[in-house]
C-alpha positions as CSV (number, residue, x, y, z in Angstrom):
1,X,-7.6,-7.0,-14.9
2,X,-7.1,-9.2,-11.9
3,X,-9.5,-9.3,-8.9
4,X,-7.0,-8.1,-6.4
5,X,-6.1,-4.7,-8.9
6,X,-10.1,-4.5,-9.2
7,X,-11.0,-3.9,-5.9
8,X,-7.4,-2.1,-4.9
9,X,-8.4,0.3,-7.7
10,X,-11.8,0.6,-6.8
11,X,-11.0,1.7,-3.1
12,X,-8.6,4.1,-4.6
13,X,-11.1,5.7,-6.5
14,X,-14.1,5.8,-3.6
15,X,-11.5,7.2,-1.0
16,X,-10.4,10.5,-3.7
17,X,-13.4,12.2,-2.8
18,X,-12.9,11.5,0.9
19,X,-9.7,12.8,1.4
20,X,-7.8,15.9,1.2
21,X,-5.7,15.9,-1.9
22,X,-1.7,14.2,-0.7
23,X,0.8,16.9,-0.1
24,X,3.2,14.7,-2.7
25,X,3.1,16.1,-6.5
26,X,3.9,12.5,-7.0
27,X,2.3,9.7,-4.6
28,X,1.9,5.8,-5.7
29,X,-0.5,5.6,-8.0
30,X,-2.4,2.3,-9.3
31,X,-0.4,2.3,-12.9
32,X,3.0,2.7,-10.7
33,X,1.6,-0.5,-8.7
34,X,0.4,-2.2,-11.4
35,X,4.0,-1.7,-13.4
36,X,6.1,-2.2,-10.0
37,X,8.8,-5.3,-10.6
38,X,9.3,-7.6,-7.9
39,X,11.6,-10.7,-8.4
40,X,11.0,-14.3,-6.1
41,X,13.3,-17.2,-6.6
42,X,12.2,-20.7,-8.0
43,X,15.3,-22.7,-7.9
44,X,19.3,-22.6,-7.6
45,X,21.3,-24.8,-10.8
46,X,23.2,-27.9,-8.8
47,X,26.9,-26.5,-9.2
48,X,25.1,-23.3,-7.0
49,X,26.5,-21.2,-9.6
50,X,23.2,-19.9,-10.5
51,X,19.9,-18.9,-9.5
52,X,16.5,-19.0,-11.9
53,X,14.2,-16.4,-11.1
54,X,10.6,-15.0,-11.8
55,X,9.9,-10.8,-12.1
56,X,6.5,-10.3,-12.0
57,X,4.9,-7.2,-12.9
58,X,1.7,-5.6,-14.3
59,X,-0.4,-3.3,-16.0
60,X,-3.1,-0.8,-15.6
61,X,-5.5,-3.4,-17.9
62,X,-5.0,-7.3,-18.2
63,X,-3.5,-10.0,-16.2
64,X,0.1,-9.7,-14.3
65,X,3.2,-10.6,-16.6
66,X,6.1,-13.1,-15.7
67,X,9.5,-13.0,-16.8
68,X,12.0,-15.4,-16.4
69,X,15.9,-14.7,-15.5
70,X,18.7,-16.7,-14.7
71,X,21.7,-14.7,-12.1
72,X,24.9,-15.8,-10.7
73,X,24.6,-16.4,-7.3
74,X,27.0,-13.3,-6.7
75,X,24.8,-10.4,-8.6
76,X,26.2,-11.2,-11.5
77,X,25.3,-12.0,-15.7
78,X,21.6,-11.4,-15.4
79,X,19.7,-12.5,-18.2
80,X,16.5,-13.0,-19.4
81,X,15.3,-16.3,-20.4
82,X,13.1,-16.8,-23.8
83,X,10.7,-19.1,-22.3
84,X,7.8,-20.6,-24.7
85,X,5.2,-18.8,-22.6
86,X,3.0,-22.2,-21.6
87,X,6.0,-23.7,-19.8
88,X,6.2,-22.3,-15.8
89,X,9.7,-24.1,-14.9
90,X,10.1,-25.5,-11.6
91,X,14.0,-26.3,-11.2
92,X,17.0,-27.7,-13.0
93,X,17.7,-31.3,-14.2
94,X,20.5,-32.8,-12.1
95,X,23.0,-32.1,-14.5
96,X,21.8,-28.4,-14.5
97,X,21.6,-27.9,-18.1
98,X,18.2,-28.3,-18.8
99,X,14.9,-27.3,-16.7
100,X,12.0,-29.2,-15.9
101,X,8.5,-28.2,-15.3
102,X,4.3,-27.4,-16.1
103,X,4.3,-27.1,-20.1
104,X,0.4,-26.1,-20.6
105,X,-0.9,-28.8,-24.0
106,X,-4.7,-28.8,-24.6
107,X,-5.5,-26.5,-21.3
108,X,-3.7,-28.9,-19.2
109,X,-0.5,-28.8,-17.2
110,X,2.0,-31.6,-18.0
111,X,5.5,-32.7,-16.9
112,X,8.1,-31.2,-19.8
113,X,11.9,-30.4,-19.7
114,X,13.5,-27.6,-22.1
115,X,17.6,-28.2,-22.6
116,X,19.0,-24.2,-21.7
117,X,21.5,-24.2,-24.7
118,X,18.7,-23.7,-26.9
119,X,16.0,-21.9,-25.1
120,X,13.5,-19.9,-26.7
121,X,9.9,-18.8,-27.4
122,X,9.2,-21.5,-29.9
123,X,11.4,-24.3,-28.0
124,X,10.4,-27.5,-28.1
125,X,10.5,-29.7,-25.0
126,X,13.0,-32.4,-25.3
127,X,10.6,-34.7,-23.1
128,X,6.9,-34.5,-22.2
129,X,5.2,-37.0,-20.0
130,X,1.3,-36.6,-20.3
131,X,-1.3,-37.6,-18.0
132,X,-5.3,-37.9,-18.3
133,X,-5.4,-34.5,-16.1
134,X,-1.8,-33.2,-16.0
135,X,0.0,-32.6,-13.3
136,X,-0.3,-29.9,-10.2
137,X,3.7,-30.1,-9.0
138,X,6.9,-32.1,-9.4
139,X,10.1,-32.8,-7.4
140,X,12.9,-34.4,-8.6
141,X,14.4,-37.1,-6.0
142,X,18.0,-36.6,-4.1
143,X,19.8,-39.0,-6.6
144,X,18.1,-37.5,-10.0
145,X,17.1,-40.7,-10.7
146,X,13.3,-40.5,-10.6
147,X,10.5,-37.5,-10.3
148,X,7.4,-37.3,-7.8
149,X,4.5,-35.6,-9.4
150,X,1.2,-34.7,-7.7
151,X,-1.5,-35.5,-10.3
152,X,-5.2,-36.1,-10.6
153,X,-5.7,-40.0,-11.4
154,X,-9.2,-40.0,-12.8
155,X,-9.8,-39.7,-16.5
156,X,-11.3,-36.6,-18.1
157,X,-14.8,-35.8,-17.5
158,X,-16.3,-36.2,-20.9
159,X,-19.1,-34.0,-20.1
160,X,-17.0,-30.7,-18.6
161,X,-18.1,-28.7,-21.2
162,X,-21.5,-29.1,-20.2
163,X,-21.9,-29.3,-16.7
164,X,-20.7,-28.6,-13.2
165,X,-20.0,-31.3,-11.1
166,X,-19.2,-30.1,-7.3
167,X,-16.8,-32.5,-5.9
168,X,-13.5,-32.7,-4.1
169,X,-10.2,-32.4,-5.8
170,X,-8.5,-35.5,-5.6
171,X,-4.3,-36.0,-6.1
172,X,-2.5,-39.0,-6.0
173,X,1.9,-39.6,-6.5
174,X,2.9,-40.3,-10.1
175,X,6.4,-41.4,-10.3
176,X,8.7,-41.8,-13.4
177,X,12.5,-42.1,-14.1
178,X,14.8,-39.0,-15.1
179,X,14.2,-40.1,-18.7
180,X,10.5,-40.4,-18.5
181,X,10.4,-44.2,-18.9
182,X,8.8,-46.7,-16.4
183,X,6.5,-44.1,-14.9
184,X,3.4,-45.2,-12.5
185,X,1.1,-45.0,-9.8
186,X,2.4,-45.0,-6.2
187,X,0.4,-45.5,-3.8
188,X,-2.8,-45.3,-5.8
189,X,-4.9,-45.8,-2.6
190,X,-3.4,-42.3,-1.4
191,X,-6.2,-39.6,-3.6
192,X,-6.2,-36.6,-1.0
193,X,-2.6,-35.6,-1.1
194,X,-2.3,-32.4,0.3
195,X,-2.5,-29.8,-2.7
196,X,0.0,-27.5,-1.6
197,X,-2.1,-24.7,-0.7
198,X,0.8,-23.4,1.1
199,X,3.1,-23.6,-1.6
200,X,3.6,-20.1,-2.2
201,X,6.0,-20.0,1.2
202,X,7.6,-23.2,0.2
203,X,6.3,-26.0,2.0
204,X,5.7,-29.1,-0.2
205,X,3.1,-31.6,0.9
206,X,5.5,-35.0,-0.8
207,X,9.4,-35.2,1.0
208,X,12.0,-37.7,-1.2
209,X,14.1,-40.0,1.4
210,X,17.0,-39.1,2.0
211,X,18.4,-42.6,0.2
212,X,15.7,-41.7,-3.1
213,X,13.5,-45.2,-2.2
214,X,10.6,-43.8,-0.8
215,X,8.3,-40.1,-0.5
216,X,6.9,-39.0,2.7
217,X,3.2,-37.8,1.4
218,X,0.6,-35.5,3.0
219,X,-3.1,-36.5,3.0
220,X,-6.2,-34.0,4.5
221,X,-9.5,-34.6,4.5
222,X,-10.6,-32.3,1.7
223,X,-13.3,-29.3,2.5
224,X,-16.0,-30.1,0.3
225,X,-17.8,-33.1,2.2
226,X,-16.2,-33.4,5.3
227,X,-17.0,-31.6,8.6
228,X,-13.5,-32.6,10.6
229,X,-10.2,-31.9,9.5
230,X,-7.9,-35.2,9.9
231,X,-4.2,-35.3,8.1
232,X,-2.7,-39.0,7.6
233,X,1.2,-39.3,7.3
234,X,2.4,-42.0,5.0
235,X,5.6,-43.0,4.0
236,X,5.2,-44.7,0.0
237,X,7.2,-46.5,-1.9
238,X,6.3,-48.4,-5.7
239,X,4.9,-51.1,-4.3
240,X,2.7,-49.5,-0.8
241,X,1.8,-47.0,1.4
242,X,2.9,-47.5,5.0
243,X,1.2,-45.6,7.9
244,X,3.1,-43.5,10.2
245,X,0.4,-41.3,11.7
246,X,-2.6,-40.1,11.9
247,X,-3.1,-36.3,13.3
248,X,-6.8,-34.9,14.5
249,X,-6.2,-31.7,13.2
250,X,-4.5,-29.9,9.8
251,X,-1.0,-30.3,8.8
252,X,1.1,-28.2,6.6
253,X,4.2,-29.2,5.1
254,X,6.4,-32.8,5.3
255,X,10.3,-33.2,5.3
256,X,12.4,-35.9,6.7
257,X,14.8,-35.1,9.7
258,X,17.4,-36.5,12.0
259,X,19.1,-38.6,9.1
260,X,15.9,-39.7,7.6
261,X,14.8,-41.2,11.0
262,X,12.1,-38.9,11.9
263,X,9.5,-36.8,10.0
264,X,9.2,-33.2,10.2
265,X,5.8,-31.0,9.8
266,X,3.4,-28.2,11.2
267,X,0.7,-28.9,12.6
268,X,-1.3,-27.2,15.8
269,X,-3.6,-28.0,18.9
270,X,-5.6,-25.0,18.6
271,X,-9.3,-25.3,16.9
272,X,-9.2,-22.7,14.2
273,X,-7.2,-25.2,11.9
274,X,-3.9,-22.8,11.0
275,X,-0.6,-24.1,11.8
276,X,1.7,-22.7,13.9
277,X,4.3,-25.5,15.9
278,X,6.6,-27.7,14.6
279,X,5.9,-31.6,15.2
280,X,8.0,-34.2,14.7
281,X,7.3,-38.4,14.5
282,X,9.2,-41.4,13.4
283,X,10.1,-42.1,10.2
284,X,8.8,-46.0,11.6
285,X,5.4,-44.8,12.9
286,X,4.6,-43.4,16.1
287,X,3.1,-41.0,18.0
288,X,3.7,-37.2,16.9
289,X,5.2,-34.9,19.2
290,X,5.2,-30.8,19.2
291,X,8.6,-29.5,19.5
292,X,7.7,-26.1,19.7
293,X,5.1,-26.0,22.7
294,X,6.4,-22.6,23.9
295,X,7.2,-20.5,20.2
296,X,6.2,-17.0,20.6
297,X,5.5,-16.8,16.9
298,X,4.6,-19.2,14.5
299,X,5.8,-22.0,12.3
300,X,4.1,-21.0,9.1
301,X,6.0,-23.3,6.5
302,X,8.9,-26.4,6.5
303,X,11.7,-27.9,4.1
304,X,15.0,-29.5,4.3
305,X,17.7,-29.5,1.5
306,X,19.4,-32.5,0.1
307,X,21.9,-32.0,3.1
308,X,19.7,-32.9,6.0
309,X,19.1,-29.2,7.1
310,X,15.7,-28.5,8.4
311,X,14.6,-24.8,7.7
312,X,11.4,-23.0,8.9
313,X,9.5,-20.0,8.3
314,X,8.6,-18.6,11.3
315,X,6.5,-15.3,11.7
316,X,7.3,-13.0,14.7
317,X,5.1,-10.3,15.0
318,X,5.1,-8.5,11.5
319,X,7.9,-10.0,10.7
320,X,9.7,-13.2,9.8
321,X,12.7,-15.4,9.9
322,X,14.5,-18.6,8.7
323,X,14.9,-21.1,11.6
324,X,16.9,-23.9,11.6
325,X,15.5,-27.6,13.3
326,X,18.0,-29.5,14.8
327,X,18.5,-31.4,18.0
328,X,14.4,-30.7,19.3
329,X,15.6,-26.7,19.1
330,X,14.8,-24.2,16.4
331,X,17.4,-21.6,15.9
332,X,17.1,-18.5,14.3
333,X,19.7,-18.5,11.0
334,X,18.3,-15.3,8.6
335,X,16.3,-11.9,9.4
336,X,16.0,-8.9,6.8
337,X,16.3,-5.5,8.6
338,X,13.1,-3.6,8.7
339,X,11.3,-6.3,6.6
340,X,10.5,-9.6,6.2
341,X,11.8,-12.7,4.9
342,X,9.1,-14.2,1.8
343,X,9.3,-17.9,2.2
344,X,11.7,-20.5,2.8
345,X,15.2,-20.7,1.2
346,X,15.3,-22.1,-2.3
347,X,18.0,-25.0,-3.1
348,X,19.1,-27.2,-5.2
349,X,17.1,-30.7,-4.2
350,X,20.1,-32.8,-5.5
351,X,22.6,-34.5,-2.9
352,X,25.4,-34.3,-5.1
353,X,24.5,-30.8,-5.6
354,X,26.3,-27.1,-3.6
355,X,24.8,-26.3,-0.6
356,X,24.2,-22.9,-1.8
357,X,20.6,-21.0,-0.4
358,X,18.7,-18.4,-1.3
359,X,16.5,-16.3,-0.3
360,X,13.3,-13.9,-1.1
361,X,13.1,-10.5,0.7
362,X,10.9,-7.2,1.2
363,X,10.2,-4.4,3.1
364,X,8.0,-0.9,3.3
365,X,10.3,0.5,1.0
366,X,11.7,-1.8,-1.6
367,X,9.7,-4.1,-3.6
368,X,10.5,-8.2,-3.2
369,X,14.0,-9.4,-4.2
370,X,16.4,-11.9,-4.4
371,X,19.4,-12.4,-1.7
372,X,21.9,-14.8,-0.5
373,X,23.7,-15.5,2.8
374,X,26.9,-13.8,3.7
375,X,27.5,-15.5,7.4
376,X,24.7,-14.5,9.1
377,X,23.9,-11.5,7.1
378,X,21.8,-11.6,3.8
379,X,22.7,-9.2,1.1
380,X,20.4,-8.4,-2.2
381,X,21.9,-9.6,-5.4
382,X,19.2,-8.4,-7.6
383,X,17.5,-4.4,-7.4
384,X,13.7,-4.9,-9.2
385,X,11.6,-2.2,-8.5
386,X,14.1,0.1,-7.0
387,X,14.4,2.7,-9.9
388,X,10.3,2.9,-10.5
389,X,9.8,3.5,-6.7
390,X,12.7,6.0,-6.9
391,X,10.7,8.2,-8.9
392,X,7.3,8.0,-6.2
393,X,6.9,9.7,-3.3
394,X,6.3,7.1,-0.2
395,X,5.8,8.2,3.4
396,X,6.9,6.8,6.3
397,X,6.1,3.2,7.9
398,X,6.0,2.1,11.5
399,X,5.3,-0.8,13.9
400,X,3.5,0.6,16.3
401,X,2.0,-0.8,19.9
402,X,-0.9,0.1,22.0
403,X,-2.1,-1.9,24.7
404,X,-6.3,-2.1,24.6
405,X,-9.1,-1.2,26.9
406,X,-9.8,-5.0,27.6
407,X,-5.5,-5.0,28.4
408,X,-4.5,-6.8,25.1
409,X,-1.3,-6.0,23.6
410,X,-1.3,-5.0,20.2
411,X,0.7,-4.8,17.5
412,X,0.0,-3.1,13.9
413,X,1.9,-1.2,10.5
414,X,1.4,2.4,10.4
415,X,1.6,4.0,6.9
416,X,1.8,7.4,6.5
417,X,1.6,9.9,3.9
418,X,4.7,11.5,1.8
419,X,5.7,14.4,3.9
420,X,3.6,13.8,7.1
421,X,3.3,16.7,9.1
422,X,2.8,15.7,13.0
423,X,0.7,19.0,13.8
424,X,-2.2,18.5,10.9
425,X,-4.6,15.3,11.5
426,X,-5.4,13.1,8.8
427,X,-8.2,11.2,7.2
428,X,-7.9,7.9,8.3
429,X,-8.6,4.2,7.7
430,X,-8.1,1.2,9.7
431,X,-7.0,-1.7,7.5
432,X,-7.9,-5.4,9.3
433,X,-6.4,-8.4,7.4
434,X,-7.9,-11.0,5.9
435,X,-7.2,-14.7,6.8
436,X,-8.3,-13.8,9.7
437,X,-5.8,-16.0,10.5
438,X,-2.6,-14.3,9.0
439,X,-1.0,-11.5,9.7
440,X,-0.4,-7.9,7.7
441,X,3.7,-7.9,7.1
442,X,6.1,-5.5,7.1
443,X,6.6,-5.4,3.3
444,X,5.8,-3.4,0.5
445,X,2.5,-3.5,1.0
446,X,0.5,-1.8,-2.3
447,X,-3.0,-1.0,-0.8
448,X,-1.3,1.3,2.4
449,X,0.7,3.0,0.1
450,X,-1.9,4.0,-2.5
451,X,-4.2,4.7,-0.2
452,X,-1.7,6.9,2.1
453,X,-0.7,8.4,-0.9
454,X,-4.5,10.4,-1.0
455,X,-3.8,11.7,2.6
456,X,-4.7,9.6,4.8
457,X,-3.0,7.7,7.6
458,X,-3.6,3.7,7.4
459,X,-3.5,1.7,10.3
460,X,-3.3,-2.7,9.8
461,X,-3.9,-4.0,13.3
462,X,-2.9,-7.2,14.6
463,X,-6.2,-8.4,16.1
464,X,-6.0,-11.9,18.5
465,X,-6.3,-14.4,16.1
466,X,-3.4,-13.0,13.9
467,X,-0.3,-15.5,13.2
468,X,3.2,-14.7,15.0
469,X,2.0,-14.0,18.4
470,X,1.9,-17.5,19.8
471,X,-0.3,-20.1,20.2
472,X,-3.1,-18.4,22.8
473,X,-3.3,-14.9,20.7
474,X,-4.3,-17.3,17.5
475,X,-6.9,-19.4,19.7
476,X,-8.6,-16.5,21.1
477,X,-10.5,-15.7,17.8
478,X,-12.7,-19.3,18.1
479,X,-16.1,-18.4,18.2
480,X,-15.0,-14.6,19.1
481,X,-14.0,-13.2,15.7
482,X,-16.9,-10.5,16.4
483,X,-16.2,-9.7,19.4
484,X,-12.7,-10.3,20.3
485,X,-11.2,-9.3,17.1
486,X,-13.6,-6.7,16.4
487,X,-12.5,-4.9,19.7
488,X,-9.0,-5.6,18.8
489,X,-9.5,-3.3,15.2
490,X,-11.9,-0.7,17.0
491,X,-8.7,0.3,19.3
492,X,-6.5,0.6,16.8
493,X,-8.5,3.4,15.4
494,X,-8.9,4.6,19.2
495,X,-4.8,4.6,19.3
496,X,-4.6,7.1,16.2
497,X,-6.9,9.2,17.4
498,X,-4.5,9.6,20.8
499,X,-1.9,9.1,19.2
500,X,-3.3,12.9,17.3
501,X,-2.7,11.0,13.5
502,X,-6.5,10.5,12.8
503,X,-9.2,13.2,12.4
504,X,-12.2,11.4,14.4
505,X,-14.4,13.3,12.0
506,X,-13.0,11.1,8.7
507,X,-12.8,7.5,10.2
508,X,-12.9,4.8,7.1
509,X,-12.6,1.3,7.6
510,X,-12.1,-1.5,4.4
511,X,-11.3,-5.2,4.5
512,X,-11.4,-8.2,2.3
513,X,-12.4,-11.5,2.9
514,X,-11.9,-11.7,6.5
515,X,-11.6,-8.3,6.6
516,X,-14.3,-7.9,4.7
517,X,-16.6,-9.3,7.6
518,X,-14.8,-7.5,9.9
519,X,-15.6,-4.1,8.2
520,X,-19.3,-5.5,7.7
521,X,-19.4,-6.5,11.0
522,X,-17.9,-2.8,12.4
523,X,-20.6,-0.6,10.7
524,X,-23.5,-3.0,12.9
525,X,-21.7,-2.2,16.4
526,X,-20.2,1.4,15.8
527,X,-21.2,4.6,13.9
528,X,-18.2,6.3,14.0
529,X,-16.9,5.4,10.7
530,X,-17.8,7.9,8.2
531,X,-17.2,5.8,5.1
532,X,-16.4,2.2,4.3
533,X,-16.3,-0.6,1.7
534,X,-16.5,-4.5,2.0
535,X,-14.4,-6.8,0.1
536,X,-15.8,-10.1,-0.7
537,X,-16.9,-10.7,3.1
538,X,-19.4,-12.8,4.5
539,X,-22.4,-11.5,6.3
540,X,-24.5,-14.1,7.3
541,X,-22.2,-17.3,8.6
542,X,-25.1,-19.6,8.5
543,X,-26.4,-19.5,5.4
544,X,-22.1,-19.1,4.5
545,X,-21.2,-22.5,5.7
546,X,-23.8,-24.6,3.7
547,X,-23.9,-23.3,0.6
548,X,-20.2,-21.9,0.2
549,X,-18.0,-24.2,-2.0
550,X,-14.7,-23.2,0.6
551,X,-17.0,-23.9,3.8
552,X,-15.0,-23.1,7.0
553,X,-14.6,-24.1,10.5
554,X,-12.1,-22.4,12.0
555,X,-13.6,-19.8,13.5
556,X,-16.4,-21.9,14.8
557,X,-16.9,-25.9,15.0
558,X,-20.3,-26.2,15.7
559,X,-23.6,-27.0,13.1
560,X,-25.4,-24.2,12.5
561,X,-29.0,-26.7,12.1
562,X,-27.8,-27.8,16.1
563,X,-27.4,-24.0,17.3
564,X,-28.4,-21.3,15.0
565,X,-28.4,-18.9,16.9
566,X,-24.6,-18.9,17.8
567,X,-24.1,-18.1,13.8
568,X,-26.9,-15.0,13.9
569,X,-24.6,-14.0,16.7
570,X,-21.8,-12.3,14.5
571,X,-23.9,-12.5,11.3
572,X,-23.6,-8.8,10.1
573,X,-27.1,-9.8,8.8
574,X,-28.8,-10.1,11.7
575,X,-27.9,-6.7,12.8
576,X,-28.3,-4.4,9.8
577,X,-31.1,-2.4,11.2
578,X,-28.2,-0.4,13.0
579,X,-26.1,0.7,10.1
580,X,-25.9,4.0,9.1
581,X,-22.8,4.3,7.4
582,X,-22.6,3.9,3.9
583,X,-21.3,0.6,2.7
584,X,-20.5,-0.3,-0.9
585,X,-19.5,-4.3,-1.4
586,X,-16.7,-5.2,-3.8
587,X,-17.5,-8.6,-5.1
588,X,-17.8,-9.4,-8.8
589,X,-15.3,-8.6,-10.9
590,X,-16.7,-6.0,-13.4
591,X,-15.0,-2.9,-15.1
592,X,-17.9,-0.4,-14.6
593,X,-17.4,-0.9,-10.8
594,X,-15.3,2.4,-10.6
595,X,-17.9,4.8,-11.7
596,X,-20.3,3.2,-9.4
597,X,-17.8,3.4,-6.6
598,X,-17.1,6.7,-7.7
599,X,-20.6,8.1,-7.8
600,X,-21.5,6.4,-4.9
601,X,-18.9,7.7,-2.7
602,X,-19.1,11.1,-4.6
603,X,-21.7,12.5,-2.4
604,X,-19.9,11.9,1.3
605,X,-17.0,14.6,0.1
606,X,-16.6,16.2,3.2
């Protein structure tokens, strides 16, 4: 069972004794989650013909299964694809009839391609390119001629199996031909290439020219170690790396603009080190400059296709669209009605290749599918997870607005039971994000709905330091998140109780991660919640930073040794002699943690 079904099951089962049994014989349940298909593209073939796609979906025990289908790009001749089940394809070869991608060998991901005409479970890979610790990514150049891979370049630890050695990850730009011959090191100086941690949206951290003779590559200052973030841009080629900029902050994504005469990528001025303008600089070296100083939302995630189109992610609220970068203007191209738009398009990355896009999308009501332009209009060409949620009851979602004591607008998702009825009022629970800074999305969103589905009204707010509200909402969580934010989540619950949804006598709160702290946080400043439940938060922010592996700085800057007492501040820690409400933690993943949230929680039945 993954983490994310542990605790999502684990509330489900604390909240049943908290709420009145759902007026739906036939709410969302965990096993309907668990079993829900949802499809994402990976890559359209070069003649645009078709698309390759993934379906995941789960089960009540065990991890989540992946299935790989190849579509026409018109709805058409869906199949499924007999995959050996250690390859994770990337794309298509340039001549579109074979694909290329991770093919696990001895616990490690290397560089394979499988020919399509004869694709099966027990395929062999008609190349293989292995390297000392495999390979992270790989992108194939405009021309076909060669392949980028990001890749470890030290040799294997002999002693792995016997120790633990705390370090940063290190990745470097492995080259090779189409064929697999003449690969090699470039740029071997270059060992903090960006990882892609971003990668799920699309944004690559390594950009082919536009001519195939050189990659644009990423480098940050990695976590472990380093107090500062600093990104370096560098344009490399077989034989050097050549300096184009350095930026005093974090940078997300790379992509060559303008012809190949200028560089593309996200980047911010705000201190709590999350991206959210567009930036350009010259291809030649320069100095960078934001072309986005006044977006209301925010630039989460960058490409361009083989065609010299820029496209960016860009969140607005709780929801998001496909921008287009041209001329120093972004220009909105793509929106999904009542949902969102999940990551950039997908493309072929050949020139010689059709320009055809496509696109992932999602809302409250239909799990995440595939679609493709018509004009300026998207349309779904494939319908996972529509029959299995035809057979649930779901209640209604809403963006909702309320403006805050302190003045703040606000934003958040409402989710309400099946078959609300406006006169009753309802258990509730206020639902803050994690990140903190991210945003909750108008999507299917799994946690809501199960929980809605015992009775209760949810609430996500979108508390100042959320993404898609510009640049000043984002900044306004440094050195505030428990205050600012905290006062942000506190009047959502204040807004349901006006708004006559919430029974102020059954207030619950839960978060993970950052809402995790949040929730922790909560229960040291406030009494009113009846119930709630942590999610892997932190408590005590200095002890957090020091000894954390993932240390972070983006909420505050400043050395806890120099100033401790600014981290006691909003250390939940340092304030539990007020909490009275009862507080389970989810951490660990362990199967036994249901009864013990069960009987736990048992006892607060009102």
């Amino acid at each position: 069972m993954t983490r994310s079904t542990c605790f999502l099951f684990s509330f489900y089962v604390a909240t049943t004794a908290f709420a009145n049994p759902a007026e739906s014989s036939d709410p969302l349940r965990v096993d309907d989650w668990a079993a829900l298909r949802a499809a994402a593209p990976a890559a359209v073939s070069p003649d645009g013909q078709s698309v390759l796609y993934r379906v995941s979906f789960g089960g009540a025990k065990g991890p989540s299964n992946n299935e790989w289908r190849l579509i026409g790009t018109y709805g058409t001749n869906s199949r499924k694809l007999g995959l050996p089940e250690q390859f994770t394809p990337f794309s298509f070869t340039r001549d579109g009839a074979s694909l290329y991608g991770a093919y696990e060998i001895n616990k490690l991901k290397q560089f394979a391609v499988f020919p399509l005409a004869d694709l099966k479970v027990n395929s062999t890979p008609s190349l293989v390119v292995l390297l000392p610790r495999g390979i992270q990514s790989a992108i194939a150049s405009p021309d076909g001629s060669r392949v980028a891979m990001l890749a470890d370049p030290r040799l294997p630890d002999p002693l792995a199996e016997v120790h633990t050695v705390a370090e940063p990850d290190q990745f470097s730009l492995y080259v090779i031909n189409a064929d697999g011959t003449g690969g090699k090191w470039w740029c071997p100086e270059l060992r903090n290439i960006a990882s892609g941690d971003l990668s799920i949206l699309g944004s690559s951290s390594v950009a082919w020219s536009p001519d195939g003779t050189s990659v644009a590559v990423l480098s940050i200052t990695p976590k472990t170690g380093f107090h500062h973030v600093r990104s370096a841009i560098d344009v490399c080629t077989a034989g050097r790396a050549r300096r184009v900029a350095g930026v005093p902050n974090v940078v997300s994504g790379i992509t060559w603009a303008s012809g190949g005469k200028e560089l593309g990528f996200l980047s911010t001025t705000n201190s709590v080190l999350t991206v959210d303008h567009l930036w350009t600089v010259p291809s030649e070296g320069g100095t960078p400059v934001d072309q986005t100083p006044k977006l209301k939302g925010s630039a989460i995630a960058i490409t361009a296709d083989p065609h010299g189109r820029v496209w960016v992610l860009v969140h607005n609220g709780v929801q998001s669209e496909i921008d287009t970068f041209q001329g120093g203007t972004l220009t909105a191209e793509y929106r999904w009605q009542d949902g969102i738009i999940n990551g950039l398009p997908i493309f072929s990355e050949f020139a010689s290749a059709h320009g055809q896009i496509v696109l992932g999308v999602e809302d409250p009501g239909h799990a995440s599918n595939i679609a493709i332009p018509q004009g300026h209009a998207l349309r779904k060409i494939t319908t996972e997870g529509d029959e299995q949620l035809a057979k649930v009851a779901l209640g209604p979602v809403r963006v909702v607005h309320w403006t805050s004591k302190e003045g703040i607008a606000l934003e958040g998702i409402a989710t309400f039971p099946a078959g609300y009825d406006t006169t009753r009022k309802y258990p509730f629970l206020v639902l803050p994000h994690g990140g903190p800074e991210w945003n909750d999305r108008l999507a299917f969103d799994a946690l809501p709905r199960l929980i809605s589905g015992l009775g209760y009204v949810v609430l996500q707010p979108e508390y100042r330091g959320s993404t898609g509200y510009g640049a000043d909402f984002l900044q306004a969580i440094y050195q505030h998140f428990g205050d600012r934010a905290f006062r942000d989540v506190d009047s959502a619950t204040d807004f349901a109780i006006t708004q006559g949804w919430a029974d102020p006598s059954r207030l619950a709160i839960f978060g993970w991660s950052g809402g995790g702290f949040m929730t922790a946080w909560t229960v040291t400043q406030t009494n009113r919640y009846r119930a709630a439940i942590e999610g892997a938060g932190i408590t005590d922010w200095a002890s957090f930073v020091w000894t954390s592996d993932l240390p972070q700085f983006d909420y505050d800057g400043r050395w806890p040794d120099e100033d401790p007492a600014a981290f006691l501040q909003f250390s939940a820690v340092a304030h539990s002699a007020n909490v009275t409400t009862p507080l389970p933690r989810l951490w660990e993943q362990r199967r036994d943690v249901f009864n013990e949230i069960t009987a736990w929680l048992a006892e607060f039945n009102p």
